[in-house]
Backbone as a ProteinNet text record, in pm:
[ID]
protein_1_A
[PRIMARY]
XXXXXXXXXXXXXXXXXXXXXXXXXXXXXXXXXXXXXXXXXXXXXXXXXXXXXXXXXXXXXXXXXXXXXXXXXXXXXXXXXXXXXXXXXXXXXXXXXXXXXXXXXXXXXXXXXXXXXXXXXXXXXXXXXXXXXXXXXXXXXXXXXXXXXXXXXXXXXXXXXXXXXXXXXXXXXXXXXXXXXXXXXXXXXXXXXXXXXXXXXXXXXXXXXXXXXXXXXXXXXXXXXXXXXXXXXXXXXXXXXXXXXXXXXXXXXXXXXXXXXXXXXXXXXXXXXXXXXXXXXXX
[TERTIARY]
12727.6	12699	12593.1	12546.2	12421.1	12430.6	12353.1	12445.1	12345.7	12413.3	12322.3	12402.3	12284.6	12325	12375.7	12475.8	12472.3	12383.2	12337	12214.2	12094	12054.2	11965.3	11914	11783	11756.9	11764	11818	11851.8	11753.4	11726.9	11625.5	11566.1	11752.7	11716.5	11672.9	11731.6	11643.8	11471.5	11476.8	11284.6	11212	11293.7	11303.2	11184.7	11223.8	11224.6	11328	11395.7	11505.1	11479.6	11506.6	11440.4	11407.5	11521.2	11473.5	11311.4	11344.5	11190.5	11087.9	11073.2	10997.4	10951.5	11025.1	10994.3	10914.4	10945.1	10888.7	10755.7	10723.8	10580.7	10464.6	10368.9	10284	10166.8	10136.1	9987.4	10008.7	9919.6	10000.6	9932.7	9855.5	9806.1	9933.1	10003.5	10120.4	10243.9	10256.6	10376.2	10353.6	10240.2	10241.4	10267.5	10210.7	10155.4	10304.8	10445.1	10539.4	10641.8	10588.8	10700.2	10656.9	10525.2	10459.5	10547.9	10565.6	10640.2	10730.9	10781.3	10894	10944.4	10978.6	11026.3	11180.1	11221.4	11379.1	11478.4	11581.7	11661.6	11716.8	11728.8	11754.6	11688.2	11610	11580.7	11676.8	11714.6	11796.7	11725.3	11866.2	11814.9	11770.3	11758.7	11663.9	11515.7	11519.1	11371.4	11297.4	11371.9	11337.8	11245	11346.4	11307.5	11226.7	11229.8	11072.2	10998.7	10971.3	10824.4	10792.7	10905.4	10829.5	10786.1	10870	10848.1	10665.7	10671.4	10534.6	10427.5	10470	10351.7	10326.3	10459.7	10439	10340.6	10381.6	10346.4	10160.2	10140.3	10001.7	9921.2	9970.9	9892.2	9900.3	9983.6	9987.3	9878	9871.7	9801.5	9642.2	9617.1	9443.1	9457.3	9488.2	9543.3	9532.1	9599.4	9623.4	9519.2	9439.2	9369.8	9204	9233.2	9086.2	9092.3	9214.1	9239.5	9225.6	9240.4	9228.6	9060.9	9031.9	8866.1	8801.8	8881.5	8857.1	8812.2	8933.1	8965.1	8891	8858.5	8766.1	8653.5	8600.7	8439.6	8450.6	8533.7	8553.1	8507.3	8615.2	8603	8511.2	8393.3	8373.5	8241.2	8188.1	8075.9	8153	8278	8365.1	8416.1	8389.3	8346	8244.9	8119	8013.4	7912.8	7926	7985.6	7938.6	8046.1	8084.1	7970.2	7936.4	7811.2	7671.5	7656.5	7529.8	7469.3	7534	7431.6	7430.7	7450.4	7413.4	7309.9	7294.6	7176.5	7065.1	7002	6869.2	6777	6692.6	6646.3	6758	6652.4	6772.5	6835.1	6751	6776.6	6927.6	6932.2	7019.4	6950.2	6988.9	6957.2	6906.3	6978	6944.9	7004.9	7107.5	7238.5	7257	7281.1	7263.5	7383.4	7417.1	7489.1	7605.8	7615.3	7691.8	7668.1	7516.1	7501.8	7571.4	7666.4	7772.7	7895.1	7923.4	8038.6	7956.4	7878.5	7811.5	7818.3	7787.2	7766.9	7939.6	8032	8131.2	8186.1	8170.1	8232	8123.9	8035	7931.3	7991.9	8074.7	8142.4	8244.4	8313.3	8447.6	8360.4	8256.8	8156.8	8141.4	8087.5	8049.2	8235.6	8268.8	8466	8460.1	8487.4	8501.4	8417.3	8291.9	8189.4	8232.7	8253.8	8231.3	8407.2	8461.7	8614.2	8635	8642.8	8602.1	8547.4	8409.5	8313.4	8386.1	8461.6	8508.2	8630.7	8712.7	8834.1	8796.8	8699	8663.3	8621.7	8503.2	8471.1	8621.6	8679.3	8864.5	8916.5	8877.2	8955.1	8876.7	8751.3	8633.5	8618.5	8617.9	8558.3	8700.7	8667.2	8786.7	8857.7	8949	8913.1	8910.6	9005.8	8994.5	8799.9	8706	8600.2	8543.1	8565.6	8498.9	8550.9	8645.9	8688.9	8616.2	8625.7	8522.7	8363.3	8370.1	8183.9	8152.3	8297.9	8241.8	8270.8	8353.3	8369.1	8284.8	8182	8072.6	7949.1	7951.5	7853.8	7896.3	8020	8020	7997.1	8029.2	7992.8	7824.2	7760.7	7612.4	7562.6	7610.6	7590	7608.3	7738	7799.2	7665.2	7591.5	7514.6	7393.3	7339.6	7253.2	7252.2	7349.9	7367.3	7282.6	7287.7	7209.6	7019.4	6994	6856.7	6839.1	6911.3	6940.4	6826.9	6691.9	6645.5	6650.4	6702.8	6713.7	6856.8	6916	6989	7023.4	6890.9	6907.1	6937.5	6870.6	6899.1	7077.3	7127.2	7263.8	7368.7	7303.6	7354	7385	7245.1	7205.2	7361.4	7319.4	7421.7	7539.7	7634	7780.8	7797	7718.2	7721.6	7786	7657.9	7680.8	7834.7	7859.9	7973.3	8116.9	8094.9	8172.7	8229.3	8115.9	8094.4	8155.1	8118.3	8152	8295.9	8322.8	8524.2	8602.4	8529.9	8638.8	8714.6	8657.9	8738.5	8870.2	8857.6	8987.3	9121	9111.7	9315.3	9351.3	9252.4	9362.1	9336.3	9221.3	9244.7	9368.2	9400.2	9501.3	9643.7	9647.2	9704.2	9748.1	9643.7	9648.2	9744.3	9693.1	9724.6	9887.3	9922.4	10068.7	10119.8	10094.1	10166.6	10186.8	10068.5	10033	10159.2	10191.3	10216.3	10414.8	10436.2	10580.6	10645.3	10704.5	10818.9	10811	10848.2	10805.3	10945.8	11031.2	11119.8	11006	10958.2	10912.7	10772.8	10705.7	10609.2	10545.9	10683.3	10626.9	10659.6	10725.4	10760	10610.6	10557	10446.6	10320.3	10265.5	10189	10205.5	10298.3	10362.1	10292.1	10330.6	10230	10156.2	10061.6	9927.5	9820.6	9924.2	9881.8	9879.7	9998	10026.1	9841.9	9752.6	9621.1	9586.8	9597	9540.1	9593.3	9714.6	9744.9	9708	9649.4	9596.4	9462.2	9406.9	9254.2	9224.1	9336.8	9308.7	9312.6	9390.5	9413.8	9238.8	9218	9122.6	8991.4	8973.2	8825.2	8841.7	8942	8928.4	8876	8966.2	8905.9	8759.5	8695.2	8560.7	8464	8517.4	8432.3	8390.3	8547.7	8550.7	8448.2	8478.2	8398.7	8250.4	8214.9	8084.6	7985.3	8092.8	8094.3	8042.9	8117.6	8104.5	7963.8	7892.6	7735.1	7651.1	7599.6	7544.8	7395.9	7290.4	7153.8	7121.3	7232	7166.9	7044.6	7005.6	6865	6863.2	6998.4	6996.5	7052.9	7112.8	7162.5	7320.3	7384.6	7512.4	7614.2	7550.6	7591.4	7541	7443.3	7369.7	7443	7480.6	7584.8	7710.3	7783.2	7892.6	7862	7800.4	7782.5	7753.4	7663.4	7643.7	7771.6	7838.9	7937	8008.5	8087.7	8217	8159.3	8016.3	7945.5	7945	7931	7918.1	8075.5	8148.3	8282.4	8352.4	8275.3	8355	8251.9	8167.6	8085.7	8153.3	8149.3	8226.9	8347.3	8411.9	8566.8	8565.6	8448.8	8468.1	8417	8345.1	8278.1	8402.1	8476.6	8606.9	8713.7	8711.1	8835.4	8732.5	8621.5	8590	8695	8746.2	8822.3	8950.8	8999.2	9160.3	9229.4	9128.4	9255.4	9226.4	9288.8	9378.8	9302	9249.2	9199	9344	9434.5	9587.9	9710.6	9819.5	9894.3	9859.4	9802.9	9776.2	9666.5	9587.2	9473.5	9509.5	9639.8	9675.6	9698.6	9582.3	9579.5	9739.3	9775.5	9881.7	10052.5	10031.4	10136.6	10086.8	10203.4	10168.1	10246.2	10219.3	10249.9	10409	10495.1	10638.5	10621.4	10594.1	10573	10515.7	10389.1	10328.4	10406.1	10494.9	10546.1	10686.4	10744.3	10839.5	10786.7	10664.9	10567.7	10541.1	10531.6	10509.1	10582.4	10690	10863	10894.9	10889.9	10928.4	10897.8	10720.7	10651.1	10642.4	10706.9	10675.6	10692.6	10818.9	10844	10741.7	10651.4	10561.8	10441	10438	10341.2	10218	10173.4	10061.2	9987.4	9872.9	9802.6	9776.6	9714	9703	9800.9	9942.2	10054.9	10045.5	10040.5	10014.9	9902.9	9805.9	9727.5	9744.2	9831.6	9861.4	9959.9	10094.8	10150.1	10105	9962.5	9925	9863	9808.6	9715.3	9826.5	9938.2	10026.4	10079.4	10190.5	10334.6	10328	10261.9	10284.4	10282.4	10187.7	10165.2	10311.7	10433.8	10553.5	10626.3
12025	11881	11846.8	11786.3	11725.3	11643.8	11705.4	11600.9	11451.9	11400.1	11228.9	11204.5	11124.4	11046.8	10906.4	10876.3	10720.6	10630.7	10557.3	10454.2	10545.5	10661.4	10748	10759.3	10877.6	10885.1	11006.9	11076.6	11200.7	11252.6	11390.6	11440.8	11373.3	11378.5	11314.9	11169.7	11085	10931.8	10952.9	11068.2	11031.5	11070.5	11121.3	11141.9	11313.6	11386.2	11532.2	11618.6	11550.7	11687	11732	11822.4	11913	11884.4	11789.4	11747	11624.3	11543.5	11470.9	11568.3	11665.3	11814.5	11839.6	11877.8	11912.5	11837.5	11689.6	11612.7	11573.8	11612	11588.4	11670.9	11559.3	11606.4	11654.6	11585.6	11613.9	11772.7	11859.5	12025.9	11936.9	11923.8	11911.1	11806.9	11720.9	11630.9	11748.4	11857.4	11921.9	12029.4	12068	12182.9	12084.9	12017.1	11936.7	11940.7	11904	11859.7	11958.8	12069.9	12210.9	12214.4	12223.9	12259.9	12254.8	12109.9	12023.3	12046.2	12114.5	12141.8	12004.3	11884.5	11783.2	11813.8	11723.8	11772.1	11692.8	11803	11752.6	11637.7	11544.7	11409.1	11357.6	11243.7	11157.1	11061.2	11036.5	10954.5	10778	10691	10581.7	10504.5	10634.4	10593.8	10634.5	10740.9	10781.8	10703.9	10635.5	10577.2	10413.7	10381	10203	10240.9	10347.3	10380.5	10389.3	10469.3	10488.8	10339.1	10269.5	10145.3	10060.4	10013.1	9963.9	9968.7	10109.2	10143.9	10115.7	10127.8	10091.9	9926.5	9829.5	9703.2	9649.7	9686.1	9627	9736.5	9813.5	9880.2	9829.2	9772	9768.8	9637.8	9585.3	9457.2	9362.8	9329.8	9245.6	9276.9	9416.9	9425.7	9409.6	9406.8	9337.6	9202.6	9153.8	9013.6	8932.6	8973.9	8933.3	8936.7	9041.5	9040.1	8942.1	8905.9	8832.9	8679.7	8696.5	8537.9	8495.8	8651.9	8595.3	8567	8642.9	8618.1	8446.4	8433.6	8263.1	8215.9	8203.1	8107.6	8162.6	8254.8	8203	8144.8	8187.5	8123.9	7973.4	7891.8	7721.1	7733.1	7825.4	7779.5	7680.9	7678.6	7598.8	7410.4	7434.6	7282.4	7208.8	7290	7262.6	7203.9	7301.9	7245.7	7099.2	7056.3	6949.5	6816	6850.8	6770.7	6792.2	6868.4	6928.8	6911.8	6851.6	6805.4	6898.6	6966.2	7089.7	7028.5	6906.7	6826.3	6755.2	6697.8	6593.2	6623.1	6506.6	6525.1	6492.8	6607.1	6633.7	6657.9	6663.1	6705.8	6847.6	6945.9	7031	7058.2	6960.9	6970.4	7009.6	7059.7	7118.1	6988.8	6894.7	6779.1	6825.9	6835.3	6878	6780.1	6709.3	6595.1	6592.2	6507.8	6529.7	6624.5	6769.1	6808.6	6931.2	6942.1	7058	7151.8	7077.5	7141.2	7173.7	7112.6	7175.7	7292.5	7332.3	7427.5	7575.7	7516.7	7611.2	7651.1	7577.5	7613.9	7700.6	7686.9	7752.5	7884.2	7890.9	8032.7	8163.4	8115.7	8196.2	8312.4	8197.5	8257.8	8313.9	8351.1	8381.8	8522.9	8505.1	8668	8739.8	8618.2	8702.1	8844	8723.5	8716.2	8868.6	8869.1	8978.5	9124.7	9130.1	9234.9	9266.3	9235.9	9237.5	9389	9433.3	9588.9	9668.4	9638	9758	9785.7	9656.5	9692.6	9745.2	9754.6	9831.9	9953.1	10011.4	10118.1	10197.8	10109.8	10168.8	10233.4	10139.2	10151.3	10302.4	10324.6	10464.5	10545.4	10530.1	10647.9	10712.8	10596.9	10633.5	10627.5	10654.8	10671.1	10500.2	10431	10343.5	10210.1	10247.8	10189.9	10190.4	10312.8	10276.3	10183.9	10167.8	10104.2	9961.9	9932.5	9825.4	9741.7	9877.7	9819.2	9775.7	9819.6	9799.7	9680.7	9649.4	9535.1	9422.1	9464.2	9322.3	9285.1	9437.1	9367.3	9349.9	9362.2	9320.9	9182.2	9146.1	9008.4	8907	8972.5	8892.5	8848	8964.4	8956.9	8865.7	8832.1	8756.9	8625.5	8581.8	8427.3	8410.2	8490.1	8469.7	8398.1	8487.1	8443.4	8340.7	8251.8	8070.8	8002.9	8110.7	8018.2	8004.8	8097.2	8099.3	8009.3	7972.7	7898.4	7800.3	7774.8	7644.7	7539.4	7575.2	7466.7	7558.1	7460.5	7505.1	7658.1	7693.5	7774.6	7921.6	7899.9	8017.3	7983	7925.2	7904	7923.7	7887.1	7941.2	8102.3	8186.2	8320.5	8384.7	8332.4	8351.1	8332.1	8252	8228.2	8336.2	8343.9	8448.6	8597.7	8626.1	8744.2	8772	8665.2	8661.1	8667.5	8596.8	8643.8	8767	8844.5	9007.3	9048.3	9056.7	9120.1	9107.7	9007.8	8977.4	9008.6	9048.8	9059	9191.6	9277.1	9393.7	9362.8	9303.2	9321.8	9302.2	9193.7	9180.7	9307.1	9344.4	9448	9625.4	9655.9	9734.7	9713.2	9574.3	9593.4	9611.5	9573.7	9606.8	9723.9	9822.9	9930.3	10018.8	9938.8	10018.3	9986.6	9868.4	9819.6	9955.2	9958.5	10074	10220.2	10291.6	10382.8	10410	10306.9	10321.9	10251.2	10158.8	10123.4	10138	10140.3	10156.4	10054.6	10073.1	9941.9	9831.4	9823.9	9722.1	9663.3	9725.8	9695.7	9635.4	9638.2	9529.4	9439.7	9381.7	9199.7	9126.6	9168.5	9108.7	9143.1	9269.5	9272	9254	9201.6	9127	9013.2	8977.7	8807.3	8780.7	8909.7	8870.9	8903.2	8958.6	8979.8	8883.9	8793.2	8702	8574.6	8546.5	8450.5	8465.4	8496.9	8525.4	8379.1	8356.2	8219.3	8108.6	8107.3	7998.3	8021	8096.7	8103.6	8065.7	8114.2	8091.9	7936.8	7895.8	7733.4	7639.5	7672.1	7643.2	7695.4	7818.5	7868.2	7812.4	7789.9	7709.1	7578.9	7557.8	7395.6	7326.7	7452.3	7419.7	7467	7619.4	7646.5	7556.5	7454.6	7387.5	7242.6	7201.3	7094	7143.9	7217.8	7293.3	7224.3	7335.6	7334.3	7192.9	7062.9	6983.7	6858.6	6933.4	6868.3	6868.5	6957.9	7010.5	6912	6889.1	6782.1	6858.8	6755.7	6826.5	7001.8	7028.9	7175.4	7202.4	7329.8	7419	7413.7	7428.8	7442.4	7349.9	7332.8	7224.2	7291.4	7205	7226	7311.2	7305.1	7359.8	7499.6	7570.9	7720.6	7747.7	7690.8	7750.7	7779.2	7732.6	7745.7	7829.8	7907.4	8021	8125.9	8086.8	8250.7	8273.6	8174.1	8206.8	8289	8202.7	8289.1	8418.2	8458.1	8546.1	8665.1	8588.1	8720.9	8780	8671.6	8755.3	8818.7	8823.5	8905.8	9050.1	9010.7	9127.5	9233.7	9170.4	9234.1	9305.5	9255.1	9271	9424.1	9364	9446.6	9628.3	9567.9	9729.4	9801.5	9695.3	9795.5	9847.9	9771.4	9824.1	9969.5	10041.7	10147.2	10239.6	10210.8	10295.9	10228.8	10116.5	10151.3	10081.5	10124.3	10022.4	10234.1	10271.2	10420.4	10444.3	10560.7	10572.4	10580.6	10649	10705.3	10727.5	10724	10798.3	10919.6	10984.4	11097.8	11099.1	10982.5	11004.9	10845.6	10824.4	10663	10714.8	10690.9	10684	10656.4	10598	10496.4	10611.9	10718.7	10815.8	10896.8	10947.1	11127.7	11222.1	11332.9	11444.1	11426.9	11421.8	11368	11260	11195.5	11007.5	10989.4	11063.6	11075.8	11134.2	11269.5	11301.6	11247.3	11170.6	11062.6	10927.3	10914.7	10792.7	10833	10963.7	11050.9	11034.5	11091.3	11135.3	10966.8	10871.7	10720.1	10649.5	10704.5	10631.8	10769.2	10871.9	10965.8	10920	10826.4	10738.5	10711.1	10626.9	10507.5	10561.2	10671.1	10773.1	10730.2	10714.2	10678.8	10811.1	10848.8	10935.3	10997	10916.9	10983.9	11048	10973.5	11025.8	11199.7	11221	11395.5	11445.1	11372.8	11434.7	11491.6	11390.7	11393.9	11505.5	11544.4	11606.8	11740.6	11782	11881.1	11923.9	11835.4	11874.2	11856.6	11750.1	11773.7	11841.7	11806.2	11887.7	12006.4	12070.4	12254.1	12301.8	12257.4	12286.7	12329.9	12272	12254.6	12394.2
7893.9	7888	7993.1	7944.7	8071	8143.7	8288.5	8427.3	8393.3	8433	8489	8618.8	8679.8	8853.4	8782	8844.8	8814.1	8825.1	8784.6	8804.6	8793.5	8740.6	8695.2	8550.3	8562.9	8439.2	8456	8285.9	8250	8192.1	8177.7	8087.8	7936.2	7881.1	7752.8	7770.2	7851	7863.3	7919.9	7949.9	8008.5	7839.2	7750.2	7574.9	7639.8	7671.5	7712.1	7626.5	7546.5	7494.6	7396.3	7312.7	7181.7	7133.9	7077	6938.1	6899.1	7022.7	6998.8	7067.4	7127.1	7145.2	7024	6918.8	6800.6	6702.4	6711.3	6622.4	6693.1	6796.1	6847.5	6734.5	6687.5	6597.8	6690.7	6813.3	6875.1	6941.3	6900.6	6955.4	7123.1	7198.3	7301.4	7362.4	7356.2	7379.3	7380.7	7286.2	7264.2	7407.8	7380.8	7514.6	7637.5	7667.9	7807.7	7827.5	7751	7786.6	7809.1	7735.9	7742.1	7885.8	7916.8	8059.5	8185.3	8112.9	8229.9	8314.2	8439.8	8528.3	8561.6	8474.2	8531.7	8595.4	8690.2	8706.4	8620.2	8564	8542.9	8512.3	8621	8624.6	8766	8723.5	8838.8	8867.9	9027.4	9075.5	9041.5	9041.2	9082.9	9206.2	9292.5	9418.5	9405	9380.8	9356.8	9204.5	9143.7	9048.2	9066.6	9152.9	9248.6	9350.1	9401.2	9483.3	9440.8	9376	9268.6	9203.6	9126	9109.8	9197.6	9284.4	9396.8	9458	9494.9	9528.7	9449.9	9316.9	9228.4	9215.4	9211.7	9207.2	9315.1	9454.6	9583.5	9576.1	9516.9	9517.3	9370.7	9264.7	9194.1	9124.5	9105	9082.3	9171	9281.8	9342.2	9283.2	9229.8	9245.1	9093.1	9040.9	8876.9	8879.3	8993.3	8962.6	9081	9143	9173	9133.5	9037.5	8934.3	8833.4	8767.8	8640.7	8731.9	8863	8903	8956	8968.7	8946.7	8787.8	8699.5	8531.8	8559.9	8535.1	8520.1	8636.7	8746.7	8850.7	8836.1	8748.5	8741.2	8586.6	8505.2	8377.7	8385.1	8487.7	8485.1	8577.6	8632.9	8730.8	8696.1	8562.9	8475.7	8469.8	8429.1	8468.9	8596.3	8679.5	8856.8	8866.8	8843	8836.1	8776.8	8690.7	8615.8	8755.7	8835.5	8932.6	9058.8	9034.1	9096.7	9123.3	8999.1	8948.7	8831	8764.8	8657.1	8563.7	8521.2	8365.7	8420	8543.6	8573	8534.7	8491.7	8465.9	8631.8	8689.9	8793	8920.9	9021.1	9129.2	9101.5	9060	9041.1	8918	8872.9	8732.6	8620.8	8480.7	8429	8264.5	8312.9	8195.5	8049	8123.5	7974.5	7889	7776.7	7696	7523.9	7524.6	7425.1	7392.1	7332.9	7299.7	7385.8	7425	7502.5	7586.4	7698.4	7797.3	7695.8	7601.6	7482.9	7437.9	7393.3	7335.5	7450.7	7574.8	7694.8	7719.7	7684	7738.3	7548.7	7497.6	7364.7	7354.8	7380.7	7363.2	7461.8	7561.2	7595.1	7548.2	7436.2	7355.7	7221.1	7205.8	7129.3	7157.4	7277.7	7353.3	7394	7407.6	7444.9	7323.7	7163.6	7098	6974.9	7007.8	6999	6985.6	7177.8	7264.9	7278.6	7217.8	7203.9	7170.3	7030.5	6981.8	7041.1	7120.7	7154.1	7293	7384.9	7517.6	7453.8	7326.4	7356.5	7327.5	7300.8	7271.9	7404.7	7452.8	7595.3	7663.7	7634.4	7783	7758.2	7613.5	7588.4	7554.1	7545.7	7581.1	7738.8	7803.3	7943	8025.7	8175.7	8301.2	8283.4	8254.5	8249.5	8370.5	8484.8	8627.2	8657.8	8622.9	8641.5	8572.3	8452.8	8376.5	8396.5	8396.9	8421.4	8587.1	8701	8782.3	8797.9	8696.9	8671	8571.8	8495.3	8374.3	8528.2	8617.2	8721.5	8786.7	8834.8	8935.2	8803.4	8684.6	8607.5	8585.2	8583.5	8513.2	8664.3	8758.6	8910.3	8899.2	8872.8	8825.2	8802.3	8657.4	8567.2	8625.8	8670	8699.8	8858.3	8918	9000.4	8914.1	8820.3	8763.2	8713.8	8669.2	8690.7	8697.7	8863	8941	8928.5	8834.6	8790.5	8650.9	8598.9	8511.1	8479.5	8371.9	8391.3	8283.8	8195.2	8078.6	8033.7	7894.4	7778.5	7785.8	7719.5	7640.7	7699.3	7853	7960.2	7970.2	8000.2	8036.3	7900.3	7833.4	7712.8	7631.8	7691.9	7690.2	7819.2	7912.2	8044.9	8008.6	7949.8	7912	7775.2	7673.3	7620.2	7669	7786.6	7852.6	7957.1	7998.3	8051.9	8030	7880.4	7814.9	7757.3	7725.4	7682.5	7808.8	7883.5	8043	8055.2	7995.5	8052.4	7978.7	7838.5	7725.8	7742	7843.4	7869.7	7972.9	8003.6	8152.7	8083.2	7998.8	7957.5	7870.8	7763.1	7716.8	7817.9	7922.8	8035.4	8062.9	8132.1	8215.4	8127.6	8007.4	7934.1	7915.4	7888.9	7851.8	7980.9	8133.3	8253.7	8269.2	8218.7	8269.8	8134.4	8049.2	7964.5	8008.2	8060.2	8213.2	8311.1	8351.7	8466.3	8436.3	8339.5	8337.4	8209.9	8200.9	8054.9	8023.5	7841.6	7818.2	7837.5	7884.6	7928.5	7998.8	8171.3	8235.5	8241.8	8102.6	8101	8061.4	8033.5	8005.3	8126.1	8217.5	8366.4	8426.3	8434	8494.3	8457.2	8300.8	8239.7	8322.5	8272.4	8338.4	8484.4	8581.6	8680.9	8725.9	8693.8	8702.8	8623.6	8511.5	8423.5	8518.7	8632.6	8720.6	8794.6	8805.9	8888.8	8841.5	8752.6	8659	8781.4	8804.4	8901.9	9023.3	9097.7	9205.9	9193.7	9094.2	9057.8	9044.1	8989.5	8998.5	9134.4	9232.7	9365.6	9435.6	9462.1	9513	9471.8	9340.5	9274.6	9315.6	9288	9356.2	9528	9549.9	9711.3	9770.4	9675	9682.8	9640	9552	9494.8	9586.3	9602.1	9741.1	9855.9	9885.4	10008.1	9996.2	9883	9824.1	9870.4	9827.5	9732.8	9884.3	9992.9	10105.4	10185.1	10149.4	10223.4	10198.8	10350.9	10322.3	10324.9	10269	10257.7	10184.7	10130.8	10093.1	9995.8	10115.6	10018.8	9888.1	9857.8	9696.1	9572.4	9507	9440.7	9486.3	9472.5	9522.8	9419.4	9293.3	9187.7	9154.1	9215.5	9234.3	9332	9432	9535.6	9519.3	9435.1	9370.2	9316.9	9199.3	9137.5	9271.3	9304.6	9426	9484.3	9509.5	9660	9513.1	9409.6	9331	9274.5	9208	9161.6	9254.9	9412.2	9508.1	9515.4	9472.5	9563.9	9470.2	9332.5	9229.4	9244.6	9250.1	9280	9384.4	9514.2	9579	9576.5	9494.6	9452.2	9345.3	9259.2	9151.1	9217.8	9316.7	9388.6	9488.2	9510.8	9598.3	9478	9351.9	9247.1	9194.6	9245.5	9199.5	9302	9421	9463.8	9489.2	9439.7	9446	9315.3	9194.7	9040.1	8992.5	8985.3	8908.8	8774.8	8750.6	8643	8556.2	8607	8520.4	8611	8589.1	8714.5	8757.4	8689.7	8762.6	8887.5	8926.7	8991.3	9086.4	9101.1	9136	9308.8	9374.5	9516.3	9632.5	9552.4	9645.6	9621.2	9520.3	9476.6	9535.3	9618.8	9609	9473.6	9555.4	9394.1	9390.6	9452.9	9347.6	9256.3	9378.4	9298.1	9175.6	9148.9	9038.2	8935	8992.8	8851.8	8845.3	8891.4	8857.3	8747.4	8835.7	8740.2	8588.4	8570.1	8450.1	8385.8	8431.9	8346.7	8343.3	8357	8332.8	8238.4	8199.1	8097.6	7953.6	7942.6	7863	7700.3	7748.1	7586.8	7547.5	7624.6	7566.5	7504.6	7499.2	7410.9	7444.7	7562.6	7588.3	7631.4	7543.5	7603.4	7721.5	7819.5	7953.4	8001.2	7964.7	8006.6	8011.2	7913	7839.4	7937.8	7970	7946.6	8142.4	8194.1	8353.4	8304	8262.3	8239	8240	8161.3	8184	8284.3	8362.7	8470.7	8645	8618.1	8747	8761.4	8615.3	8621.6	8607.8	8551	8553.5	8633	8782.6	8848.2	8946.2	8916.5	8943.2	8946.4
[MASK]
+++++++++++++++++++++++++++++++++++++++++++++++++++++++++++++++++++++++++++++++++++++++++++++++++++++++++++++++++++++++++++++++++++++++++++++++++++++++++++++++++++++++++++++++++++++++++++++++++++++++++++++++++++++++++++++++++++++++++++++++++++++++++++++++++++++++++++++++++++++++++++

């Protein structure tokens, strides 16, 4: 009979036992897992550590990218207040339906680049890729600020849109990675919570902004540089700490990782296997 720890997981719950062995169709999934020296049974201590570690390491850079999503998203309905509809004064002489148009051309380019970014996520590493659509879309929300009529700002929300349409189903893809699926609609949920911080934080960048007296620039190009730079920034440090996979997740060492492994093996997520072959044998 097979041991279990109380409050543990058993071989057969990490779904390691023959019979779903057998019904594995991918031969590269079937080896990776025979490979595997997992133990026996993981305790329910070493179980709440490993998550633990992963919540308090990866959640925040999750949820603090999705809260730059959303604050450069509204950050065109800040502006507003700013002066970027005025006609002169360095406003752009927005008219009629124009600023509706600038704010819907966005969900255009979302909308587009939807397919080609879920494709990128599972072609390429995808923690890199995901860092590079951040400091490209930081880019972009700078360029705003070069903005001189319509039709440039219009071209610009387009592009920005394209740029963002990758991050929810990435991170998507990563909460599957890394938790069982009990465990992630709680942690969607917060990394999805970024939205309410993002609203607190724009508001007060914008106040800020909003307070300068005499500026060089229109008060509304400054608002784009300052939020444009700091996603930029942001997006160039998630090249070294958002995880291409568990297998390459900085913040695990080599147990941790193959506990992180044996947790998510249900969820048939590729990388899973593909860490399996390259950690666990090593065992």
């Amino acid at each position: 009979m097979e041991k279990k720890v109380e409050g543990g997981l058993s071989r057969s719950e990490l779904g390691l036992d023959p019979a779903q062995l057998e019904s594995v169709v991918d031969e590269k999934a079937e080896q990776a897992a025979r490979l595997a020296e997992i133990p026996d049974e993981v305790t329910h201590e070493e179980n709440q550590r490993t998550l633990r570690k992963i919540d308090w390491c990866l959640m925040p850079i999750m949820g603090i990218c999705y809260a730059l999503q959303y604050l450069d998203k509204a950050a065109l309905s800040q502006s507003t207040l700013l002066g970027i509809k005025d006609v002169g004064n360095g406003g752009l002489g927005l008219h009629g339906s124009q600023f509706s148009w600038c704010t819907s051309i966005f969900y255009f380019g979302y909308l587009a680049f939807s397919a080609p970014s879920s494709y990128f996520i599972v072609r390429f590493p995808i923690g890199k890729y995901i860092a590079l659509v951040v400091t490209v879309w930081g880019g972009i929300l700078m360029c705003t600020a070069g903005c001189k009529s319509f039709s440039g700002l219009m071209a610009q929300r387009f592009f920005l849109g394209a740029a963002e349409a990758a991050v929810a189903p990435g991170f998507s893809l990563l909460t599957g990675m890394f938790y069982t699926r009990k465990e992630q609609p709680m942690r969607q949920a917060a990394w999805f919570l970024g939205n309410c911080l993002a609203i607190i934080v724009g508001g007060l960048i914008a106040y800020g902004v909003g307070t300068i007296d005499n500026p060089s620039l229109p008060r509304w190009k400054i608002l784009f540089l300052i939020e444009g730079s700091i996603t930029c920034a942001y997006g160039l440090t998630m090249f070294i700490t958002l995880p291409d996979s568990v297998g390459t997740a900085w913040f695990l060492n080599e147990d941790q990782r193959r506990i992180a492994i044996a947790r998510t093996v249900k969820n048939n997520t590729g990388d899973v296997f593909e860490d399996l072959s390259r950690f666990l044998s090593r065992a």
